[in-house]
PDB file as gemmi writes it, atoms N, CA and C in Angstrom:
CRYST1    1.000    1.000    1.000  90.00  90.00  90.00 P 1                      
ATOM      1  N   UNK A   1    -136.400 -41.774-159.858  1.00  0.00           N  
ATOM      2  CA  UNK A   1    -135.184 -41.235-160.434  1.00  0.00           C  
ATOM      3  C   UNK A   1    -133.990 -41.737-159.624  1.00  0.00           C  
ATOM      4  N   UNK A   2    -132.709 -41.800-160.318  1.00  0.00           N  
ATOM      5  CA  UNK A   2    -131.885 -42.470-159.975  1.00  0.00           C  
ATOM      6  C   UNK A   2    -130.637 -41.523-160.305  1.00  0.00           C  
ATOM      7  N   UNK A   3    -129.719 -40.930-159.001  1.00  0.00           N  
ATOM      8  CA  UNK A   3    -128.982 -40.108-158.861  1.00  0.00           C  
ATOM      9  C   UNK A   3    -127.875 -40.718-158.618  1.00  0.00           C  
ATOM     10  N   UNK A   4    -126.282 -41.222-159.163  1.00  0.00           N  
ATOM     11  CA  UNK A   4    -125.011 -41.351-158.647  1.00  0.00           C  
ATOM     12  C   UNK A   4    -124.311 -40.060-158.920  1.00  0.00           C  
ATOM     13  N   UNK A   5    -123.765 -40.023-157.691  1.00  0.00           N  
ATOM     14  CA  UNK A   5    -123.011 -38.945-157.792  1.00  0.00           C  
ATOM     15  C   UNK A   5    -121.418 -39.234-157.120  1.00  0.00           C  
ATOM     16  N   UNK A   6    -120.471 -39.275-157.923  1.00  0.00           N  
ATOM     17  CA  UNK A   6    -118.881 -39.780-158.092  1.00  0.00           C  
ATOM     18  C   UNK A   6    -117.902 -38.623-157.409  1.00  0.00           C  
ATOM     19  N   UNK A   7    -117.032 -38.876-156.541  1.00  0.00           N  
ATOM     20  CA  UNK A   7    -116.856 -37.463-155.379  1.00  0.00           C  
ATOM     21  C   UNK A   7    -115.165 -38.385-154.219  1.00  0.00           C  
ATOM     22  N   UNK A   8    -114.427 -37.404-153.961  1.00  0.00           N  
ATOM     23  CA  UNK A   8    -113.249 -37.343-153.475  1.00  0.00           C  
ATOM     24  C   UNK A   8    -114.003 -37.501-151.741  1.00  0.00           C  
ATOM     25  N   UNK A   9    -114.661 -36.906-151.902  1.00  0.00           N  
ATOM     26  CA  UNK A   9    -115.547 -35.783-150.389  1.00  0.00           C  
ATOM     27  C   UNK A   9    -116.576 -36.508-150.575  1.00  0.00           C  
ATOM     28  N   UNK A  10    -117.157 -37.521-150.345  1.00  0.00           N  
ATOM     29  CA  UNK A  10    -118.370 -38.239-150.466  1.00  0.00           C  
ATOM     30  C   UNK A  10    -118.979 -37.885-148.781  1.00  0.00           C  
ATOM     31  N   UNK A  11    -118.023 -37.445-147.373  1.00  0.00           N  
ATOM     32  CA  UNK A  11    -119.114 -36.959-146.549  1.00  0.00           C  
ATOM     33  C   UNK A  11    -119.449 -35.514-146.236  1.00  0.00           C  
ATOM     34  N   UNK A  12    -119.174 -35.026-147.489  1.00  0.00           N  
ATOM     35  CA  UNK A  12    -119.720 -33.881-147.832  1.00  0.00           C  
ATOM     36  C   UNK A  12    -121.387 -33.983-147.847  1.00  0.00           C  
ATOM     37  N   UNK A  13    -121.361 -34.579-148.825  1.00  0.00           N  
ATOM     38  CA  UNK A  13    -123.091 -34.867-148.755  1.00  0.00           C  
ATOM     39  C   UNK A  13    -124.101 -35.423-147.629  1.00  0.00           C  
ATOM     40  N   UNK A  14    -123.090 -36.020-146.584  1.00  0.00           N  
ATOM     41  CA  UNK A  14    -123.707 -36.826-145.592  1.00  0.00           C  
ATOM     42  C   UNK A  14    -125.320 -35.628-144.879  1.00  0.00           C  
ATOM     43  N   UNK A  15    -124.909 -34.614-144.381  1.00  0.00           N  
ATOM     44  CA  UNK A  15    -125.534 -33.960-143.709  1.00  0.00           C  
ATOM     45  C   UNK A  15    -126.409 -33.394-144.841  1.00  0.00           C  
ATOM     46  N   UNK A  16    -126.204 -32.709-145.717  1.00  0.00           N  
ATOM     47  CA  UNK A  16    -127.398 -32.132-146.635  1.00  0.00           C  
ATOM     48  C   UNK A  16    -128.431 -32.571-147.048  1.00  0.00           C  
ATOM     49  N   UNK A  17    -127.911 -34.437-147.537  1.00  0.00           N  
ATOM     50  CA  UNK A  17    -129.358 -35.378-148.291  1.00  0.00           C  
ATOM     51  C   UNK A  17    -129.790 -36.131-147.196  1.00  0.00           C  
ATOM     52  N   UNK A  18    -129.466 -36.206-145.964  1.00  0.00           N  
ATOM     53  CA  UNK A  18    -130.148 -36.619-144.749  1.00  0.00           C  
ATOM     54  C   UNK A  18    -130.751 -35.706-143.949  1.00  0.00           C  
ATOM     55  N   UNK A  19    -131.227 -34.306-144.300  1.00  0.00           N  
ATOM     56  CA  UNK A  19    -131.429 -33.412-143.279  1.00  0.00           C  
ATOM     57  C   UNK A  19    -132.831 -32.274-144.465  1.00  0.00           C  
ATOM     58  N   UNK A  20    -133.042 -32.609-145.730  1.00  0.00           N  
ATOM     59  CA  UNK A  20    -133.324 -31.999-146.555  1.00  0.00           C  
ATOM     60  C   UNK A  20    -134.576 -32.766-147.265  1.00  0.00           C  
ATOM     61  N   UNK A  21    -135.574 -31.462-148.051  1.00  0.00           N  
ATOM     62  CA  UNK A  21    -136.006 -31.731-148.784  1.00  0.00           C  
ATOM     63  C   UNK A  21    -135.988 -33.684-149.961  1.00  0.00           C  
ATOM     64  N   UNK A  22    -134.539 -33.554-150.131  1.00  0.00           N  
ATOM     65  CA  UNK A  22    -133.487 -34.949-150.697  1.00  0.00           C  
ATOM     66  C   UNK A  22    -134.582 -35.875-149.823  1.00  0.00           C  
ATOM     67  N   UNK A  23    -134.342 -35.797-148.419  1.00  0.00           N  
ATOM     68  CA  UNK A  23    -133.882 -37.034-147.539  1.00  0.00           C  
ATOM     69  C   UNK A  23    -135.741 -37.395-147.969  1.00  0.00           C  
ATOM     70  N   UNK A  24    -136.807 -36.321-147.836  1.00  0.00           N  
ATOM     71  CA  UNK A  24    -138.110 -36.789-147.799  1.00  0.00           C  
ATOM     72  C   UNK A  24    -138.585 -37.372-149.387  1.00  0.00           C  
ATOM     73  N   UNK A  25    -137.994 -36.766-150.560  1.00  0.00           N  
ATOM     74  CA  UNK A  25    -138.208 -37.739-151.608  1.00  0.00           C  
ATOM     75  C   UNK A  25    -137.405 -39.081-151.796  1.00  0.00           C  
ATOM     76  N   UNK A  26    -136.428 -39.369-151.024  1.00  0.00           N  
ATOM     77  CA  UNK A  26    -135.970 -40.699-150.904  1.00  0.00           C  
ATOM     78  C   UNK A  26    -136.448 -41.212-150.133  1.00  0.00           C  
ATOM     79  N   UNK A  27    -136.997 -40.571-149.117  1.00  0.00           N  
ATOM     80  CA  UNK A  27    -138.488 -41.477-148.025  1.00  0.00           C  
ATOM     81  C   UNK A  27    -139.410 -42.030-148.689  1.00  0.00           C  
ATOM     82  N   UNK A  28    -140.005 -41.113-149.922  1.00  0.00           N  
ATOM     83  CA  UNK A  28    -141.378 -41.594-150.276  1.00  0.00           C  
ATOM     84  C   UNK A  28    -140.854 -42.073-151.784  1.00  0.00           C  
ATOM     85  N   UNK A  29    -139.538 -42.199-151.757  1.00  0.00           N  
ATOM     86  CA  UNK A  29    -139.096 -43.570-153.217  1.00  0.00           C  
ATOM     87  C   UNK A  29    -139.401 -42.734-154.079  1.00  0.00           C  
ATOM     88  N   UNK A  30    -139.097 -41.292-154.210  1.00  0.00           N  
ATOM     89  CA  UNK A  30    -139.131 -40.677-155.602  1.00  0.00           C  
ATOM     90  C   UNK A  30    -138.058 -40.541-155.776  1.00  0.00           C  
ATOM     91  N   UNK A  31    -136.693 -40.126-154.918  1.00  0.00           N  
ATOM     92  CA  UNK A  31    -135.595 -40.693-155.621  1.00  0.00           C  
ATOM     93  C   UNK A  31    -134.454 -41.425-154.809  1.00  0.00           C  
ATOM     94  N   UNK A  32    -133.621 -42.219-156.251  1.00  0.00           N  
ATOM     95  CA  UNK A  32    -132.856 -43.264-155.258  1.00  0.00           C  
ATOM     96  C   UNK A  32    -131.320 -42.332-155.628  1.00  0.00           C  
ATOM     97  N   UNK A  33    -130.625 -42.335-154.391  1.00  0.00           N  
ATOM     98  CA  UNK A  33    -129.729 -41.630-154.581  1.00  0.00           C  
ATOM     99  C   UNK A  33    -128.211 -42.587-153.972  1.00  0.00           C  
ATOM    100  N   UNK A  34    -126.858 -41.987-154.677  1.00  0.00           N  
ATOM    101  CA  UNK A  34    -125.985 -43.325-154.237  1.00  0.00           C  
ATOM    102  C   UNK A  34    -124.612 -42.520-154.549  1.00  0.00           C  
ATOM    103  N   UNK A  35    -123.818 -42.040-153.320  1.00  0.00           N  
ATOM    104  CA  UNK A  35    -122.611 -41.664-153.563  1.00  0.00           C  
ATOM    105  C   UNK A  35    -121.483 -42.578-153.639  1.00  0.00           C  
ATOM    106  N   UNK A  36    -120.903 -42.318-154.462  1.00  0.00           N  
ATOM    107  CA  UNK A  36    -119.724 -43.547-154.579  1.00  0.00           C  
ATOM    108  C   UNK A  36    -118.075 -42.252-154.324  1.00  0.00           C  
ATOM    109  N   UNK A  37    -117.092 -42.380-153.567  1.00  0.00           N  
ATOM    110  CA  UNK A  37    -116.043 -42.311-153.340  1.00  0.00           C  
ATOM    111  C   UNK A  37    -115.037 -42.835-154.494  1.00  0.00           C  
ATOM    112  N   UNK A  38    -114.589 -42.343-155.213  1.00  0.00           N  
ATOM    113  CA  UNK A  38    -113.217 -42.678-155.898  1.00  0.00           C  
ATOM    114  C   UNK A  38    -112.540 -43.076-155.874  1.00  0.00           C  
ATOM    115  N   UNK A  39    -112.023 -42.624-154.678  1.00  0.00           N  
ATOM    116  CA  UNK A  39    -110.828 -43.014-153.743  1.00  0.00           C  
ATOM    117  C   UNK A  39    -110.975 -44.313-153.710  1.00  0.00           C  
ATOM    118  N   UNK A  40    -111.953 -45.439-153.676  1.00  0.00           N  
ATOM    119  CA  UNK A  40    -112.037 -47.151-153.424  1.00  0.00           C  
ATOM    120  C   UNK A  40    -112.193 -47.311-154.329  1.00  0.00           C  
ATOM    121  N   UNK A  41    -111.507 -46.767-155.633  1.00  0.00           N  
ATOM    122  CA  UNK A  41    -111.435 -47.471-156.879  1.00  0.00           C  
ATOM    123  C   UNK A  41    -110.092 -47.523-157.302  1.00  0.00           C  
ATOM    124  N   UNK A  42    -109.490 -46.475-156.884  1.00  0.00           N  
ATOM    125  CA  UNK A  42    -107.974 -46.227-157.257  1.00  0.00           C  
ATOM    126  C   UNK A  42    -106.555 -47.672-157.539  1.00  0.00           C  
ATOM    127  N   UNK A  43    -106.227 -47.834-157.937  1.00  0.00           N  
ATOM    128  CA  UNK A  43    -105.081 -49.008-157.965  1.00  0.00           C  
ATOM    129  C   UNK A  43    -103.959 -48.422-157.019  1.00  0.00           C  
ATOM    130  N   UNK A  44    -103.736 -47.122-156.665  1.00  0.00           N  
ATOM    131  CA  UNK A  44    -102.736 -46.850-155.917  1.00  0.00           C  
ATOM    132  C   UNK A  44    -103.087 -47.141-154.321  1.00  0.00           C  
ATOM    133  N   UNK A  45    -101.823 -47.773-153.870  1.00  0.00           N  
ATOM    134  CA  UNK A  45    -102.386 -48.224-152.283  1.00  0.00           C  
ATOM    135  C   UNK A  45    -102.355 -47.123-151.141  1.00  0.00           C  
ATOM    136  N   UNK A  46    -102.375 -45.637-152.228  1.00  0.00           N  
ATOM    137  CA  UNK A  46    -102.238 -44.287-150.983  1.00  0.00           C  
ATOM    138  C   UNK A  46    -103.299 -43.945-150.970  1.00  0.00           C  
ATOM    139  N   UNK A  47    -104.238 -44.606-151.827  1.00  0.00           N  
ATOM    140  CA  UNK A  47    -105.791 -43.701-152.545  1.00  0.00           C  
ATOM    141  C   UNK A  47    -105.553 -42.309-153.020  1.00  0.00           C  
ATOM    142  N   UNK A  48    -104.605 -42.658-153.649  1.00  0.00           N  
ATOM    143  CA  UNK A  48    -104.371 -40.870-155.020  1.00  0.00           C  
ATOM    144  C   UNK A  48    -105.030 -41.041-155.486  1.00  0.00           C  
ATOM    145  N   UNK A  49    -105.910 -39.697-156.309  1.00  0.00           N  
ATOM    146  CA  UNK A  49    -106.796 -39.846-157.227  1.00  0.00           C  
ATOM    147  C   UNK A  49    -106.330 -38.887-157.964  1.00  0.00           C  
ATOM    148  N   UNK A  50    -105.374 -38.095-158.316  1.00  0.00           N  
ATOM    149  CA  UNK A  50    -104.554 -36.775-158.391  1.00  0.00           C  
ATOM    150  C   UNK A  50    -103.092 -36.863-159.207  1.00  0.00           C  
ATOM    151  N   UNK A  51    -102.649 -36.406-160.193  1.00  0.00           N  
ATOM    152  CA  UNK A  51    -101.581 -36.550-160.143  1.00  0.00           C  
ATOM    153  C   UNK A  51    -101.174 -35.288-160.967  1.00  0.00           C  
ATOM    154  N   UNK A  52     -99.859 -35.296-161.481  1.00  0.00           N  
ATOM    155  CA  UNK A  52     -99.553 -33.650-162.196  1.00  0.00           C  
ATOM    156  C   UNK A  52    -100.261 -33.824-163.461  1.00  0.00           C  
ATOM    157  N   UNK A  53    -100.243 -32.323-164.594  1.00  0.00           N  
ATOM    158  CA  UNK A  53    -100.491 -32.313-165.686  1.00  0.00           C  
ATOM    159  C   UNK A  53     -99.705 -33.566-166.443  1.00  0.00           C  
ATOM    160  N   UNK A  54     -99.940 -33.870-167.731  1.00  0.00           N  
ATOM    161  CA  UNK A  54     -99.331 -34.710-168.687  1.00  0.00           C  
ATOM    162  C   UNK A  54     -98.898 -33.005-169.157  1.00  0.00           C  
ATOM    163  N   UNK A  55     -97.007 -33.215-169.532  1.00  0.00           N  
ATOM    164  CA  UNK A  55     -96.450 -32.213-170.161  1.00  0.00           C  
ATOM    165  C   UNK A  55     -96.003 -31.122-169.613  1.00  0.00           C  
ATOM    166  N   UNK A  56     -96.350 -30.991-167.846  1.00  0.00           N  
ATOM    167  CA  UNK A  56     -95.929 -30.007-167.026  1.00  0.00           C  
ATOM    168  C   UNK A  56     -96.669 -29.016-166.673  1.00  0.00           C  
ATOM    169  N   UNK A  57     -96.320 -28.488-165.913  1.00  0.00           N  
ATOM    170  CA  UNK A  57     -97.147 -27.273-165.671  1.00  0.00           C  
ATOM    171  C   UNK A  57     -97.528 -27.133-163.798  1.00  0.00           C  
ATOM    172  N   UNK A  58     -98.641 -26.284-163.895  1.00  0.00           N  
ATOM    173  CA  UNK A  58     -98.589 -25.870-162.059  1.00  0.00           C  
ATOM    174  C   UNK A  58    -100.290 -26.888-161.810  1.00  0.00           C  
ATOM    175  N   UNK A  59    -100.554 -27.236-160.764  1.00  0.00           N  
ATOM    176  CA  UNK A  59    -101.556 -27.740-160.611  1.00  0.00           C  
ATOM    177  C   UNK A  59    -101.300 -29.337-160.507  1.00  0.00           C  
ATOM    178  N   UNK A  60    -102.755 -29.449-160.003  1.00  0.00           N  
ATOM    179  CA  UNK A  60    -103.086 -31.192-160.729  1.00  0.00           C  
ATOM    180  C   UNK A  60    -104.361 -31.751-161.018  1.00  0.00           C  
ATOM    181  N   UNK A  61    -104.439 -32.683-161.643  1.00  0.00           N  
ATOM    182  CA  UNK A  61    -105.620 -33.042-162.336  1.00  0.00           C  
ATOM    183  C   UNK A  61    -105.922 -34.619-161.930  1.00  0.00           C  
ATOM    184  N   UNK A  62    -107.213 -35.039-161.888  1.00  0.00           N  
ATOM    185  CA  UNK A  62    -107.485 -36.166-161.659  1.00  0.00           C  
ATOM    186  C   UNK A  62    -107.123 -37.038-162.566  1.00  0.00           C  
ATOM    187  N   UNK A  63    -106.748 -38.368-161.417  1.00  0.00           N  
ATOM    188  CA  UNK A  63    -106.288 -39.407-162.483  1.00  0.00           C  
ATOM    189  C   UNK A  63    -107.741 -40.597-163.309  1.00  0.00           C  
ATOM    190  N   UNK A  64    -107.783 -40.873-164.658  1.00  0.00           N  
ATOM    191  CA  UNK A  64    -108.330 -41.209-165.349  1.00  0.00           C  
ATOM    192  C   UNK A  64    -109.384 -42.549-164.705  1.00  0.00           C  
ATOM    193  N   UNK A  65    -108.107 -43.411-164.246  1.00  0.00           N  
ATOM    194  CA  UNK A  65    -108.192 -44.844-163.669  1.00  0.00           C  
ATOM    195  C   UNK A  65    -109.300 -45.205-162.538  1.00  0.00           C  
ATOM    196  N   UNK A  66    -109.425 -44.469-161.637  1.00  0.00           N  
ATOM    197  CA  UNK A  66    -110.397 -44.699-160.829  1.00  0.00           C  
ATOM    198  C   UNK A  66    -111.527 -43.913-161.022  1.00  0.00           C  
ATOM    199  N   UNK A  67    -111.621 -42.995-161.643  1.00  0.00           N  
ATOM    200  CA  UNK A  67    -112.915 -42.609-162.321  1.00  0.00           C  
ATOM    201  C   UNK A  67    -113.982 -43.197-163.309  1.00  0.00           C  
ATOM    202  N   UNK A  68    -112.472 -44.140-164.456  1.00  0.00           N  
ATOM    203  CA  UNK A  68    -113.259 -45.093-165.139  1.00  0.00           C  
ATOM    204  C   UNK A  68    -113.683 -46.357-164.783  1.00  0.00           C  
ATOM    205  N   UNK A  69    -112.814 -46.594-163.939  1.00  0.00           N  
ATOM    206  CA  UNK A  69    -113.306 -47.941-162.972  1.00  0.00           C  
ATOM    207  C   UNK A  69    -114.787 -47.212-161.983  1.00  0.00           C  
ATOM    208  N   UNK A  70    -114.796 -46.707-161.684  1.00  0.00           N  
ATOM    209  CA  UNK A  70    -116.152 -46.222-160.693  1.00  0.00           C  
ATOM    210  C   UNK A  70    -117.353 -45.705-161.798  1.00  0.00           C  
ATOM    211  N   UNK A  71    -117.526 -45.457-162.864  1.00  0.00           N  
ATOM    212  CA  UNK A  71    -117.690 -45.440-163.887  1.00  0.00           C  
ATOM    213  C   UNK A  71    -118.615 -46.551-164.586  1.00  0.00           C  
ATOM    214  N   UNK A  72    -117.503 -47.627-164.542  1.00  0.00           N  
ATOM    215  CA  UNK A  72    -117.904 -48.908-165.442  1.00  0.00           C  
ATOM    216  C   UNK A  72    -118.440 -49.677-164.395  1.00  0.00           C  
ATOM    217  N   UNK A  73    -118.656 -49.396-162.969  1.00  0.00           N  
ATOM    218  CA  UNK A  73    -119.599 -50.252-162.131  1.00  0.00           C  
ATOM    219  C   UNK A  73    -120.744 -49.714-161.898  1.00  0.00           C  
ATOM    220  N   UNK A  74    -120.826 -48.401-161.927  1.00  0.00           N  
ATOM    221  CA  UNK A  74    -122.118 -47.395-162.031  1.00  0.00           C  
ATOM    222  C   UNK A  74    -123.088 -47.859-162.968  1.00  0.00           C  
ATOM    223  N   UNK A  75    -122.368 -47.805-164.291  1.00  0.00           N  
ATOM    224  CA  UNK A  75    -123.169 -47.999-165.496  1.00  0.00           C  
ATOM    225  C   UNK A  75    -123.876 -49.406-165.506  1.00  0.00           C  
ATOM    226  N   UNK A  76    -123.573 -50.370-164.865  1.00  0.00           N  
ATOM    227  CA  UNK A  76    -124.145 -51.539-164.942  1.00  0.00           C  
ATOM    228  C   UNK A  76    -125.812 -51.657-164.443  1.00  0.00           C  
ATOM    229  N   UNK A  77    -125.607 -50.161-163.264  1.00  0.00           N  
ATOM    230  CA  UNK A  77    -127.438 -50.181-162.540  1.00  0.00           C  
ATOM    231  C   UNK A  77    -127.816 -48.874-163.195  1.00  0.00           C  
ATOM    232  N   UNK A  78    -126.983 -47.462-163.677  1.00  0.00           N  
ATOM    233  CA  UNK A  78    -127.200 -46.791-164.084  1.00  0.00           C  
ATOM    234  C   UNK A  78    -126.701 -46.084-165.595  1.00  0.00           C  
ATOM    235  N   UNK A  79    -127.955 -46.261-166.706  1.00  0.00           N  
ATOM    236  CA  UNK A  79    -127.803 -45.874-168.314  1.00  0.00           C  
ATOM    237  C   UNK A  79    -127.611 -44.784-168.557  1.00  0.00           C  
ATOM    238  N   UNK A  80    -128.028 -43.497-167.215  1.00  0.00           N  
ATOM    239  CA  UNK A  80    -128.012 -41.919-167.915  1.00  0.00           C  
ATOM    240  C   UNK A  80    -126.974 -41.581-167.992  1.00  0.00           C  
ATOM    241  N   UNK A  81    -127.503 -40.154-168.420  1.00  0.00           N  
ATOM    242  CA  UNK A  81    -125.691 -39.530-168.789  1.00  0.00           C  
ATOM    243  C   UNK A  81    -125.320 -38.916-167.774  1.00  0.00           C  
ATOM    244  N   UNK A  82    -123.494 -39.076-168.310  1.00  0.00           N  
ATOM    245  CA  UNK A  82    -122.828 -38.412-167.077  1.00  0.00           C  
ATOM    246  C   UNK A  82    -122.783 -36.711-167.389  1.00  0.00           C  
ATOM    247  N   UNK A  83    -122.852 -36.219-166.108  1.00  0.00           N  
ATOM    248  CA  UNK A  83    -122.862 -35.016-166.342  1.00  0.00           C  
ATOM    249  C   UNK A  83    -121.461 -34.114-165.365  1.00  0.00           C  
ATOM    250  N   UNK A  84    -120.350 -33.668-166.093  1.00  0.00           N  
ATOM    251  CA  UNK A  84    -119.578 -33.590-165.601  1.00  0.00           C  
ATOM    252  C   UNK A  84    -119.261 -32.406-165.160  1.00  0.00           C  
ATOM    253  N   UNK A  85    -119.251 -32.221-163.733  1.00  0.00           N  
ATOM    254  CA  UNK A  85    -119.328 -30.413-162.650  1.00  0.00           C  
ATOM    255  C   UNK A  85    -117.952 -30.341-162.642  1.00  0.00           C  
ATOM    256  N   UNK A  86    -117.942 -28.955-163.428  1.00  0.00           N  
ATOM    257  CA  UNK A  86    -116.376 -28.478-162.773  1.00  0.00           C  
ATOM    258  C   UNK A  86    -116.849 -26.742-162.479  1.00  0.00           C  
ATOM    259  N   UNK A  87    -115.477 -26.399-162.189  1.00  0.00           N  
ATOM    260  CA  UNK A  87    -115.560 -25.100-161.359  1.00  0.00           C  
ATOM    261  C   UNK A  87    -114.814 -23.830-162.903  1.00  0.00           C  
ATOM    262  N   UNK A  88    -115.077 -24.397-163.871  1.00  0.00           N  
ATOM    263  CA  UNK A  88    -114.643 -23.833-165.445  1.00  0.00           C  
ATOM    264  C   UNK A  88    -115.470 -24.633-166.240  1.00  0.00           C  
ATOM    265  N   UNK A  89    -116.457 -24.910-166.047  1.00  0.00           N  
ATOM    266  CA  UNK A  89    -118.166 -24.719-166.594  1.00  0.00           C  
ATOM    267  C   UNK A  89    -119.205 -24.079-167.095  1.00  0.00           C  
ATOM    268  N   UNK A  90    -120.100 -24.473-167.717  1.00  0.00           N  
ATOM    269  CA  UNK A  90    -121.221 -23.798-167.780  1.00  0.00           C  
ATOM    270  C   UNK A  90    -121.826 -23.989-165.976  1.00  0.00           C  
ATOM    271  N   UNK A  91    -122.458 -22.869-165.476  1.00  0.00           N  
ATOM    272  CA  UNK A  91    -123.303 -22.196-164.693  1.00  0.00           C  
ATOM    273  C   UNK A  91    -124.746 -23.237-164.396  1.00  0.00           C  
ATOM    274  N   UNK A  92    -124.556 -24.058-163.328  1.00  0.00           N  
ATOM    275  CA  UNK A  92    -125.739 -24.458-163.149  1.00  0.00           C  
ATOM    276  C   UNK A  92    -126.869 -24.026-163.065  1.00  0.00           C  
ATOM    277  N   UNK A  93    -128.329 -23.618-163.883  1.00  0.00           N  
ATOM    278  CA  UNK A  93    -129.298 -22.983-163.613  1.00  0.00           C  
ATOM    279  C   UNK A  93    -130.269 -23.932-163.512  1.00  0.00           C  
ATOM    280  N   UNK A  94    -131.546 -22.767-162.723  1.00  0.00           N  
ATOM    281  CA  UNK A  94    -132.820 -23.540-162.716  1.00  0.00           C  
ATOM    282  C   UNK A  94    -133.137 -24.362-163.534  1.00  0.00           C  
ATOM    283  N   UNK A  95    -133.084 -23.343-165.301  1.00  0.00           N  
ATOM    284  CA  UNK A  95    -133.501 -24.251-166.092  1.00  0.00           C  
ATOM    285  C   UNK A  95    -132.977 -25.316-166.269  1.00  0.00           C  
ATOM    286  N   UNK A  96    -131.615 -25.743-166.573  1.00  0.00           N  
ATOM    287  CA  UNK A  96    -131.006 -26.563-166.849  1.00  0.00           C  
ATOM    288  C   UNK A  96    -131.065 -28.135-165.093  1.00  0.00           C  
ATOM    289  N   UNK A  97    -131.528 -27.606-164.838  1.00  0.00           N  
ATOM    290  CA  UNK A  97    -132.191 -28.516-163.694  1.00  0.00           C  
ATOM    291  C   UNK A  97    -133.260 -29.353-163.646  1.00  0.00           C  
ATOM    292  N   UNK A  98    -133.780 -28.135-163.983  1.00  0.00           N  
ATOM    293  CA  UNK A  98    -135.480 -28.284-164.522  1.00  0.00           C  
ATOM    294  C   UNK A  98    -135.659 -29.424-166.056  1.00  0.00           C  
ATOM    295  N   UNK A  99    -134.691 -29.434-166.846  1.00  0.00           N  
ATOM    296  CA  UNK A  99    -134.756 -30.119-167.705  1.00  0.00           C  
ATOM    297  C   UNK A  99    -133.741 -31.666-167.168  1.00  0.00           C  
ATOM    298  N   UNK A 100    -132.968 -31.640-166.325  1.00  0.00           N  
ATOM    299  CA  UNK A 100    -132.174 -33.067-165.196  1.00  0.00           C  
ATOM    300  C   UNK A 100    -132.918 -33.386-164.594  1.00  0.00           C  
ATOM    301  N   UNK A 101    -134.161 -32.580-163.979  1.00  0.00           N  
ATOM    302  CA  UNK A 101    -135.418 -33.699-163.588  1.00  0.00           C  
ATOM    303  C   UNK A 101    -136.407 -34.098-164.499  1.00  0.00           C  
ATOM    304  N   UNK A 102    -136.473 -34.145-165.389  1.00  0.00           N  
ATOM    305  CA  UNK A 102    -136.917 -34.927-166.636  1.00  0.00           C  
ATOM    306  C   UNK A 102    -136.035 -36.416-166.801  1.00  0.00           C  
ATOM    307  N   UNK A 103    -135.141 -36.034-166.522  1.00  0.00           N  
ATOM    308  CA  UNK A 103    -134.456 -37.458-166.994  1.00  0.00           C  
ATOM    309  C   UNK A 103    -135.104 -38.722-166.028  1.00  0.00           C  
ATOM    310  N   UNK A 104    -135.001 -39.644-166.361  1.00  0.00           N  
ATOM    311  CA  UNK A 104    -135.329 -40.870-165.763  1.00  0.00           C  
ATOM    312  C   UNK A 104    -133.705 -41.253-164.224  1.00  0.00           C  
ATOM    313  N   UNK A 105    -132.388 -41.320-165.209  1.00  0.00           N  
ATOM    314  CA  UNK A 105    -131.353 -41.129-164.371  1.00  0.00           C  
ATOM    315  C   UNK A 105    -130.312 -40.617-165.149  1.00  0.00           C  
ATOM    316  N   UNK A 106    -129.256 -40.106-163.979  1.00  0.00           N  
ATOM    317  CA  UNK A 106    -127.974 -39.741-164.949  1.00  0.00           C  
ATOM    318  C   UNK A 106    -126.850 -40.048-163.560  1.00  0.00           C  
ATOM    319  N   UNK A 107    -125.481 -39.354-163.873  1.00  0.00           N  
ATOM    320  CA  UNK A 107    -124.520 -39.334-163.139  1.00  0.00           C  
ATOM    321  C   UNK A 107    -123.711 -38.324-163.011  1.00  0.00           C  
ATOM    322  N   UNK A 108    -123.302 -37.813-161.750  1.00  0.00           N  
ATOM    323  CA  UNK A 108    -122.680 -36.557-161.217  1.00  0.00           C  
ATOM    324  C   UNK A 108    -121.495 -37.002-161.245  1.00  0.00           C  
ATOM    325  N   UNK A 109    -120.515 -36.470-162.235  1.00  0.00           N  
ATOM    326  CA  UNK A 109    -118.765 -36.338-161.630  1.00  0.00           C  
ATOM    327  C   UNK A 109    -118.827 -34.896-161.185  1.00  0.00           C  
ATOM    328  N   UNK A 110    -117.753 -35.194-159.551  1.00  0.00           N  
ATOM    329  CA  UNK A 110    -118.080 -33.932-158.951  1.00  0.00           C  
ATOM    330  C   UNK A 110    -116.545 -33.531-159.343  1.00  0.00           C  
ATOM    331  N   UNK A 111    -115.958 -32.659-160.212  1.00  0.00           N  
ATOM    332  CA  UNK A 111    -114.699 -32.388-161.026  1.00  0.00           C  
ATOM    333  C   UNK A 111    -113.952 -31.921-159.217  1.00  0.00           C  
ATOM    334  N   UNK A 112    -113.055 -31.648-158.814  1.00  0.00           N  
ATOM    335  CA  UNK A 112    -112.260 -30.980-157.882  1.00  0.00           C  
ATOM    336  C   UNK A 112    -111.710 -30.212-158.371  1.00  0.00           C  
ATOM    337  N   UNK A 113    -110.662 -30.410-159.770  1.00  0.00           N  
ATOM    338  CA  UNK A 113    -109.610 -28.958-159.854  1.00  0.00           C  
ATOM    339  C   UNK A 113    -110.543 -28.845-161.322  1.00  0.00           C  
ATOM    340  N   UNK A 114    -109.855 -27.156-161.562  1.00  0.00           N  
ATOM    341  CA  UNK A 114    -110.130 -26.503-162.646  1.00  0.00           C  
ATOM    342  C   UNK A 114    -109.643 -27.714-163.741  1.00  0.00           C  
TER     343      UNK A 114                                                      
END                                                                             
């Protein structure tokens, strides 16, 4: 199985999938796992990935551009679907896990704002 997972905070994960359960099925090649950073896709030379609503308002929302660029290089080694985490979601459960390890591969956008 084949895990990308797309992320602002890519060493977030550093310590969890090297220290875990993760780290021993990527030992024994049951799964291949691959964080990619955003931020080195961006066209802006500040690495924004962020910018205001379109139309105003309070907050901000990710910008389109380096998501679809990180995106369209993913897809070239990886066909599954993207599966997109936000924090104004459906509720990650067992089951619904239980049926993501069935898949062969897919892809994690890790959402940041609501």
């Amino acid at each position: 199985m084949r895990i990308d997972i797309l992320t602002i905070f890519p060493k977030i994960f550093d310590s969890y999938f090297n220290e875990s359960i993760i780290k021993i099925a990527q030992t024994k090649k049951l799964l291949e796992l691959h964080i990619h950073d955003i931020r080195e896709y961006t066209e802006n030379k500040h690495g924004k990935v962020d910018d205001t609503p379109y139309g105003g308002g309070p907050g901000m929302v990710m910008s389109a551009q380096p998501i679809y660029d990180c995106l369209q290089k993913i897809k070239k080694n990886n066909s599954g679907p993207v599966i997109f985490l936000t924090p104004s979601g459906e509720m990650l459960t067992q089951n619904k896990v239980k049926k993501m390890s069935k898949l062969e591969n897919f892809i994690l956008l890790c959402g940041r704002y609501e």
